[in-house]
VOGU-3710 file (C-alpha; in Angstrom, 3 decimals, decimal comma):
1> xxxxxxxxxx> 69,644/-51,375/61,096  66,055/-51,745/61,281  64,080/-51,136/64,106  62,664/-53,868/65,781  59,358/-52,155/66,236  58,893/-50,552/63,398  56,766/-52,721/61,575  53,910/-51,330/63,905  54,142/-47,612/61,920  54,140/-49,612/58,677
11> xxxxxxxxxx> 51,190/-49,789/55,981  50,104/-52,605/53,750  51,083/-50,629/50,409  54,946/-50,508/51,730  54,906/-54,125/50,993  52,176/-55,093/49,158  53,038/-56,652/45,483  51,905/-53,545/43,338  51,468/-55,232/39,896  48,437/-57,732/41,048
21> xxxxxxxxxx> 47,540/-60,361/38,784  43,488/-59,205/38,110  40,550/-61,575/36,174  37,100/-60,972/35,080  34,717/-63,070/36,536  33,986/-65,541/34,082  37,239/-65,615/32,923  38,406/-68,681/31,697  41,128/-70,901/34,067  42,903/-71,612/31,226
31> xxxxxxxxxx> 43,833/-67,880/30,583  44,235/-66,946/34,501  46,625/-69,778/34,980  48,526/-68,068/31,971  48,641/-64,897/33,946  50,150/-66,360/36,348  52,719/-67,861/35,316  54,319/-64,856/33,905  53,932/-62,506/36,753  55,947/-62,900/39,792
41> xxxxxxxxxx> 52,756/-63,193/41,795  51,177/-65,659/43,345  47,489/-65,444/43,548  44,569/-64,661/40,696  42,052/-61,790/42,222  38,515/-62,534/40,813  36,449/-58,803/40,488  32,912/-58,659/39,134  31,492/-56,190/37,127  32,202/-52,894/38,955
51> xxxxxxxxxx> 35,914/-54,122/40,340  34,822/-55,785/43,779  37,093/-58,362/44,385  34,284/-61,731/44,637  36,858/-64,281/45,261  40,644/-65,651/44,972  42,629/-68,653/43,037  46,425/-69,526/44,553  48,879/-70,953/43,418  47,806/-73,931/45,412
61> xxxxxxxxxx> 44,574/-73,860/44,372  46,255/-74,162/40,577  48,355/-77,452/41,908  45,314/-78,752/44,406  42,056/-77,956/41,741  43,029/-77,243/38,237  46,309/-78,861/37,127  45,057/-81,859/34,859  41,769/-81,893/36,542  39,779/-79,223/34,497
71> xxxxxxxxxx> 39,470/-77,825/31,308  41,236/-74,910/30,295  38,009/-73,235/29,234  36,216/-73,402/32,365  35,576/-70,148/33,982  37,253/-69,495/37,292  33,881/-68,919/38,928  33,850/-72,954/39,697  37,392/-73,123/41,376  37,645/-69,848/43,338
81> xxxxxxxxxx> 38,159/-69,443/46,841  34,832/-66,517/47,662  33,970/-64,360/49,705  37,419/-63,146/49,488  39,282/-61,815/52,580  40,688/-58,248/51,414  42,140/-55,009/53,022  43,374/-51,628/52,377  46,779/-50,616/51,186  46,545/-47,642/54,301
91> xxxxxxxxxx> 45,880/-50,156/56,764  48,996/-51,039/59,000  50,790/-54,304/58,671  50,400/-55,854/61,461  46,701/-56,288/61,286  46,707/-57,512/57,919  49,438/-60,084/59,544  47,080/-61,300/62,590  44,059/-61,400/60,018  46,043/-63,685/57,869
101> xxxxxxxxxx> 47,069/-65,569/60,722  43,476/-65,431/62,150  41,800/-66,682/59,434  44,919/-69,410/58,154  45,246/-67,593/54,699  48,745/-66,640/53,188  47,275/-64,142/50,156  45,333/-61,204/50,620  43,499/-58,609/47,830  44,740/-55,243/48,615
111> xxxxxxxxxx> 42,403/-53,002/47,981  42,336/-48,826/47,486  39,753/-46,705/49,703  37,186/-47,647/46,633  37,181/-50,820/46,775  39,232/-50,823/43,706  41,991/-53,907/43,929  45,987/-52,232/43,773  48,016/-55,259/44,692  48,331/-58,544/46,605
121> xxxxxxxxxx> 49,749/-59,485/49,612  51,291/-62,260/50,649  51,513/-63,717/53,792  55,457/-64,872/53,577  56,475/-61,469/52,259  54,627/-59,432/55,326  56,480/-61,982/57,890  59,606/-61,786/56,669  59,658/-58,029/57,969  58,090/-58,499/61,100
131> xxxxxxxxxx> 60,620/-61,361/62,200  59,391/-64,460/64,637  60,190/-62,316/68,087  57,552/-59,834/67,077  54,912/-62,185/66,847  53,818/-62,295/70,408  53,675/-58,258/70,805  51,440/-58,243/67,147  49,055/-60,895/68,592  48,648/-58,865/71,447
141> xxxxxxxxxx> 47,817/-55,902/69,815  44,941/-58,599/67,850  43,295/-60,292/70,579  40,270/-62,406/69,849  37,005/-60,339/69,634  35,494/-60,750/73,396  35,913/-57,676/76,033  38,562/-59,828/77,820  40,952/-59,861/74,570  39,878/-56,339/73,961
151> xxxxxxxxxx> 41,180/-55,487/77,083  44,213/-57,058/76,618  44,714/-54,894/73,447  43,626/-51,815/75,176  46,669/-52,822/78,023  49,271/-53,727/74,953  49,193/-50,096/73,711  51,347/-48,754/76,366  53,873/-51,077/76,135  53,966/-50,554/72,006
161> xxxxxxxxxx> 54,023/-46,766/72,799  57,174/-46,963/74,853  59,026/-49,020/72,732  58,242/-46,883/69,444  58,969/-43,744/71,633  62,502/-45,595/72,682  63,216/-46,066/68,870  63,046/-42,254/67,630  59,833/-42,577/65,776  57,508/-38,984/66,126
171> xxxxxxxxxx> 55,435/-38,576/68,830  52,321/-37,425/65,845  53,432/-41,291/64,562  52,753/-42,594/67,478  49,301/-40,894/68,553  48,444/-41,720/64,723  48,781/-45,238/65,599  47,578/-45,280/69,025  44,354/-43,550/67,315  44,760/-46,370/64,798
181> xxxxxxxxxx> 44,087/-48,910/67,431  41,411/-47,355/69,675  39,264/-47,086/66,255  39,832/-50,872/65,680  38,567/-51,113/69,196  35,877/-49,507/68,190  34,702/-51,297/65,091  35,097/-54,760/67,095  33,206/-53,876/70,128  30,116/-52,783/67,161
191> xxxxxxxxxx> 30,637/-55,760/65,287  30,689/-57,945/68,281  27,724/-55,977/69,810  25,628/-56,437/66,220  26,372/-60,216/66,028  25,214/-60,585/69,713  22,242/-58,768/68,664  21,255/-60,633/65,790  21,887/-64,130/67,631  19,412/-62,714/70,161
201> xxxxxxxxxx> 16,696/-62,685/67,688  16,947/-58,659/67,093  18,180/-58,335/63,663  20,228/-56,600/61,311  20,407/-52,836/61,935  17,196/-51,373/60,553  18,978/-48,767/58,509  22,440/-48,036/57,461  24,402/-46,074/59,840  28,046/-45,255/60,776
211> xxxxxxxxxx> 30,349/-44,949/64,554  31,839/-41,847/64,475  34,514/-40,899/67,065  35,406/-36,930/67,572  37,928/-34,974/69,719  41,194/-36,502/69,828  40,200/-39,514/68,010  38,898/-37,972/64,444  41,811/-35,825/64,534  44,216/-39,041/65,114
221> xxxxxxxxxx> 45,742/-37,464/68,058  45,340/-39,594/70,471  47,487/-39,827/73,673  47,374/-42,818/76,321  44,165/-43,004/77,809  41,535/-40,939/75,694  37,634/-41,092/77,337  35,103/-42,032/74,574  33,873/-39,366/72,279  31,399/-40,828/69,838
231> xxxxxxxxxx> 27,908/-40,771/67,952  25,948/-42,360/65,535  25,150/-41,087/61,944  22,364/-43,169/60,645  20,660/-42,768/57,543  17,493/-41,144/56,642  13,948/-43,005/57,789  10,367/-42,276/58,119  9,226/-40,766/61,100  6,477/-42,702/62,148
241> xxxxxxxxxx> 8,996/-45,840/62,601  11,505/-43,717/65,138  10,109/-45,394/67,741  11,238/-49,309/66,728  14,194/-47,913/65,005  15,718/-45,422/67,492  14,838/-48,671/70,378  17,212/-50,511/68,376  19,974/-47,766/68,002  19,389/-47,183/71,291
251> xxxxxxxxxx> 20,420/-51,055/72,856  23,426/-50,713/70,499  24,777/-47,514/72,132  24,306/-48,744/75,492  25,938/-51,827/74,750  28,743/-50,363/72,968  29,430/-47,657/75,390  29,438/-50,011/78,273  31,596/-52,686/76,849  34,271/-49,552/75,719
261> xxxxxxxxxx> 34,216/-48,795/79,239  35,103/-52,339/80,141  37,869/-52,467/77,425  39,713/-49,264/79,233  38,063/-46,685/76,741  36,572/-44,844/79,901  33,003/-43,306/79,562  32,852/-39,765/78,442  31,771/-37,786/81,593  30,245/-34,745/79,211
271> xxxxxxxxxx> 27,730/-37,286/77,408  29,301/-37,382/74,428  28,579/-40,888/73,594  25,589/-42,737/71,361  23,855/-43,071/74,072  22,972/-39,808/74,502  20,457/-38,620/71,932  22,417/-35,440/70,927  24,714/-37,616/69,523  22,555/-40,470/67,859
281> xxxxxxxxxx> 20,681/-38,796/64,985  19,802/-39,209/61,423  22,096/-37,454/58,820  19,102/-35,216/58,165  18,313/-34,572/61,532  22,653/-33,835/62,149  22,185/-31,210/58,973  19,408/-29,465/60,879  21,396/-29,424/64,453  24,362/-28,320/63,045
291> xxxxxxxxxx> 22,823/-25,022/60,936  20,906/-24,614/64,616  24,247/-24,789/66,250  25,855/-22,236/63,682  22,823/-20,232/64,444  21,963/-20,085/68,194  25,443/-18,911/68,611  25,339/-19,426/72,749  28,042/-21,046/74,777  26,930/-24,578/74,883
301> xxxxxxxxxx> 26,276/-24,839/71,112  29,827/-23,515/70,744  31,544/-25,554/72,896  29,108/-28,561/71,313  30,825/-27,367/67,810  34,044/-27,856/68,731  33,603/-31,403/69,750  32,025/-32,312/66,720  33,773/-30,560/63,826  36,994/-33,128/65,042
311> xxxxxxxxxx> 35,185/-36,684/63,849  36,047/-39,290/61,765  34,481/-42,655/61,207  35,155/-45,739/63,719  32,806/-48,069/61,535  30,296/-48,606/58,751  28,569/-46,516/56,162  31,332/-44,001/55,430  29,293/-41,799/52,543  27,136/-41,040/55,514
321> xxxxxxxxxx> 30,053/-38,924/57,004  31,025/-37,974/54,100  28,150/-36,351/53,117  27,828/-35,187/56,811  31,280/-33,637/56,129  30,515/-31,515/53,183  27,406/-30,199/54,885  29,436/-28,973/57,816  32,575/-27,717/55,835  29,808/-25,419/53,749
331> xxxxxxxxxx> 28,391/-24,172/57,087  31,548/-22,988/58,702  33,264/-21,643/55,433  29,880/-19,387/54,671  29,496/-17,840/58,614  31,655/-15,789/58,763  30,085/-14,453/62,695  29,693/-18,121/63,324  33,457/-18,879/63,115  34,380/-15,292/65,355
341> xxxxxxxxxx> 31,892/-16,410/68,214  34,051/-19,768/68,234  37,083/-17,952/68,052  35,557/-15,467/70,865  34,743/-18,909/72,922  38,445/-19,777/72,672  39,664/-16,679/73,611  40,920/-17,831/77,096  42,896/-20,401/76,320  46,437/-19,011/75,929
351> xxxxxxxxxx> 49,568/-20,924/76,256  51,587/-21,094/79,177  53,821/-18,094/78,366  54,258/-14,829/80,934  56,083/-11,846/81,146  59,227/-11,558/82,786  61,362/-8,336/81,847  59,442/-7,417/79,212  59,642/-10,404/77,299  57,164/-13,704/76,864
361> xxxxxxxxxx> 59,581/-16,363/78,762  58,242/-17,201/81,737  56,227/-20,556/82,131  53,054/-20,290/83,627  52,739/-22,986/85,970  49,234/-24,552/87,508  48,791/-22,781/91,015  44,988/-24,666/91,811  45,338/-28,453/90,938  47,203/-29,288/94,086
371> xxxxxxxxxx> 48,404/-32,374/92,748  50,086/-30,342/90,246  51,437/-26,959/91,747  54,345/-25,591/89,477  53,375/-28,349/86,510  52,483/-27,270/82,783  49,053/-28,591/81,236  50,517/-29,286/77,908  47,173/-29,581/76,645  45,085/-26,720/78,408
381> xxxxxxxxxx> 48,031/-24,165/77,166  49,847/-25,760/74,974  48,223/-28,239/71,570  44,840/-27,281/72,683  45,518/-23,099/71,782  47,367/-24,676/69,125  44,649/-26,965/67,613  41,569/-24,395/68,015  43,238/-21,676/66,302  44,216/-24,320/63,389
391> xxxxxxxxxx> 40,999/-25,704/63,397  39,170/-21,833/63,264  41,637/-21,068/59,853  40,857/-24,843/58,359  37,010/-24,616/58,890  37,286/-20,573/57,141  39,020/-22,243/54,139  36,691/-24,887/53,383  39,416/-27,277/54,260  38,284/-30,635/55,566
401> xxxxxxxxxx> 40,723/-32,816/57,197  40,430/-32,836/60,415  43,914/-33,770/62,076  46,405/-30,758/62,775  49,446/-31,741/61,153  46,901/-32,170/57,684  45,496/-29,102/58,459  48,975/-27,208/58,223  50,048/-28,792/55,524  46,708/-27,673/53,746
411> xxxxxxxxxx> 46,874/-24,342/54,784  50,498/-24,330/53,655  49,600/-25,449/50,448  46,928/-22,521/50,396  49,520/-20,125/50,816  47,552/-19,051/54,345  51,102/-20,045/56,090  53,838/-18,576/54,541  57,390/-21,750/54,722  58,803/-20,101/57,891
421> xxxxxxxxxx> 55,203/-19,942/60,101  54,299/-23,706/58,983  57,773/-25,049/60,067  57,541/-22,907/63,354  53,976/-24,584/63,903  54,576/-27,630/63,044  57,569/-27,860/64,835  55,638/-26,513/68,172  53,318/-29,509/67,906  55,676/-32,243/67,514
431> xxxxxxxxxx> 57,858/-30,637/70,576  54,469/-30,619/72,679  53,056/-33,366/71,465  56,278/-35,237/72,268  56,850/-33,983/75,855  53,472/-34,783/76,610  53,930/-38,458/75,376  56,790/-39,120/76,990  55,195/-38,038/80,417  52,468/-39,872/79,917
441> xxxxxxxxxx> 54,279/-43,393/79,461  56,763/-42,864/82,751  53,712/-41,880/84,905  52,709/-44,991/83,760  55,502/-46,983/84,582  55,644/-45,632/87,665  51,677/-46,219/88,704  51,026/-42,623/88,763  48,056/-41,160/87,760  48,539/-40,295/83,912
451> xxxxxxxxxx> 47,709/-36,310/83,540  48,444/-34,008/81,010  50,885/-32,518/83,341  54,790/-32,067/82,776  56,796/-30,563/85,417  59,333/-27,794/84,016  62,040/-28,733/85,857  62,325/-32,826/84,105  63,191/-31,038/80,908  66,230/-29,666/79,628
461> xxxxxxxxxx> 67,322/-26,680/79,016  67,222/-27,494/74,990  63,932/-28,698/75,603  62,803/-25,428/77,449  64,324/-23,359/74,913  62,094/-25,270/72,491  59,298/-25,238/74,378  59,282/-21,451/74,704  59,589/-21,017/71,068  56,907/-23,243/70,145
471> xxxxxxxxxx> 54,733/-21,057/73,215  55,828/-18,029/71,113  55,059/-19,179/67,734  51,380/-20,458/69,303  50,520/-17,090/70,361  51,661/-15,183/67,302  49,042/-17,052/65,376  46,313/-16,470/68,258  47,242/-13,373/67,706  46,876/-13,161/63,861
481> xxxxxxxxxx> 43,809/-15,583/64,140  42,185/-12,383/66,514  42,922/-9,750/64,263  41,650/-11,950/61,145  38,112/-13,050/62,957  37,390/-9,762/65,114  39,175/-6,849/63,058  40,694/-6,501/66,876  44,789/-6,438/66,468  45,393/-5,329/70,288
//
């Protein structure tokens, strides 16, 4: 039986119709209708000349606006429903659901990461597998684009969490999707920050630019209650208009931050936000700061790394970061001494694993957070070793995705981590991952302050067995990251 929730870990391709019925623009109706009628589809997507989908004919449209009212030979230009609605096959179900509901339209273009269309979907299909009862918890997660119904979908996540936790599905699955929704926080606080903007008599943005978020966020792995982590990329300009154009970056950030803070995406209390001009800069200008950051080699620059090399983009111009991406990837994978001072900045944080007779079982409990004497900090000692050390071997490789789990799996793939290490690791993250996640929604449910805390004695003894093992696996790669980065194997 299927779960009731699980239409929320879902994607658009799953149920998309993969065969779409495509025209030329120009095309004649006569011809499209023909299409048609011998596919099992039932909408026409218009493309122009380099495959952008420009607008849509239904089957509706076909009864309503063509049917023995036009000639066969006249293009489908004149009857075509445009700008077209569209959205891509890796975006989750549900949002393609509450757009179609939104905006009162039962077809939708699906479109690949190009812009390239790769099927259709239809509004009657995508309900059918959600089912009535879910329709409240999906318009909750949808809200209308104001802080108030952003807030309201900040609030809904919980609740989805617990319920996909209570039906089985992975912890990763779950942060993946909890990422998922923070990001479309994101892109709706910018695009209702730029229309408020532009209604003030300010403008479009002067140049192209992009939201990135880091951390947590570009690696997907977010838990509950992430603080923001973001920047600006914005293309290249000339200098002597930084003043007018920076001013207007500037009002966005502050606006944006602010309103994300509202929303219950809390500000970041390290600066890392668009505010701050570290993070608002030019791709140019990011090229020069990160080869100065690779260089200078001190703590701060280090530490700055770290945040950064996690990103992914929340909204808008994504060649910027990809370009951005490439830059950094080339950085890392030629400095050799830049990568072992990170490692060297990392060296103190070791999982939670001590000696007790001569072997690495013993938990190592907080002893100066008094609200949490005797606890674990899953993410102090446990993903965070984890995720540096994965991070360090990714970045040496040239590898560049940025969440964990992809990470592995590339390194795997490179033959870095031989079948038995990668399951070890992979199964370490998922155990953590998932005992942290589960704390997180009962402290929650029980008003507490949600921590990245988990007391030893709530698990059981299967679970502590685990846990030790995935401890144990952690700081055998530590160790083999050490001995690979500083030629030190003691």
């Amino acid at each position: 039986m299927q779960s009731q929730t699980a239409i929320f870990s879902k994607l658009v391709r799953d149920f998309m119709r993969d065969s779409p019925v495509v025209v030329a623009s120009g095309c004649p109706v006569g011809e499209a209708v023909a299409l048609l009628a011998a596919s099992e589809n039932s909408c026409v997507t218009v493309i122009n000349g380099v495959g952008v989908p420009v607008g849509i004919v239904t089957e509706a449209d076909v009864t309503d606006r063509i049917a023995f009212q036009i000639d066969k030979l006249t293009t489908i230009d004149t009857v075509m429903t445009s700008p077209v609605a569209i959205i891509e096959a890796d975006e989750y179900l549900y949002h393609a659901i509450a757009r179609m509901r939104r905006q009162e339209i039962r077809h939708m273009p699906v479109v690949d990461v190009g812009g390239t269309v790769v099927g259709a979907l239809d509004l009657h299909d995508a309900l059918a597998v959600a089912g009535g009862q879910l329709m409240g918890q999906i318009d909750s997660l949808t809200r209308d684009d104001s802080v108030e119904g952003l807030t309201q979908v900040k609030a809904a996540q919980v609740e989805l969490a617990d319920q996909l936790f209570a039906d089985n599905l992975s912890a990763t699955d779950i942060q993946e999707l909890l990422t998922h929704i923070n990001r479309d926080i994101y892109n709706r606080v910018v695009e209702m920050n730029l229309a408020a903007m532009k209604s003030e008599g300010l403008g479009d943005p002067p140049v192209p630019f992009c939201v990135i978020v880091m951390g947590s966020g570009g690696r997907g792995e977010n838990y509950l209650f992430p603080d923001q982590d973001n920047g600006f990329i914005l293309d290249d300009y000339p200098d002597e208009h930084h003043t007018e154009i920076d001013g207007w970056f500037i009002d966005l950030a502050e606006r944006m931050v602010w309103d994300l803070d509202k929303v219950g995406v809390p500000l970041c209390n390290g600066g890392v936000m668009a505010n701050n001009p570290l993070w608002r800069k030019t791709l140019s200008q990011w090229k020069e700061q990160i080869s100065l950051w690779s260089r200078k080699r001190d703590t701060a620059a280090l530490r700055l790394c770290d945040i950064f090399f996690d990103y992914r983009i929340a909204w808008g111009e994504q060649r910027l970061a990809d370009e951005l991406r490439e830059h950094v990837t080339k950085i890392a994978h030629t400095s050799p001494m830049f990568l072992r001072q990170m490692y060297e900045d990392d060296v103190e944080h070791r999982v939670a694993l001590g000696v007790m007779g001569g072997l690495f079982q013993r938990f190592v409990t907080e002893t100066e957070n008094e609200d949490h004497l005797g606890e674990l900090n899953l993410k102090h000692t446990g993903t965070l070793p984890l995720v540096e050390a994965i991070r360090l071997l990714s970045l040496r490789e040239g590898i560049e995705q940025v969440s964990t789990l992809g990470r592995m799996e590339a390194l795997h793939n490179m033959g870095i981590f031989d079948n038995d290490e990668y399951d070890y690791l992979i199964g370490a993250f998922r155990h953590i991952c998932r005992l942290l996640l589960r704390q997180q929604i009962k402290d929650f449910k029980a008003e507490n302050d949600v921590s990245n805390f988990v007391d030893p004695d709530s698990l059981s003894e299967r679970e502590k067995d685990i846990l030790v093992d995935s401890f144990k696996a952690i700081r055998e790669l530590r160790g083999r990251v050490k001995g690979e980065f500083t030629g030190d194997i003691f």
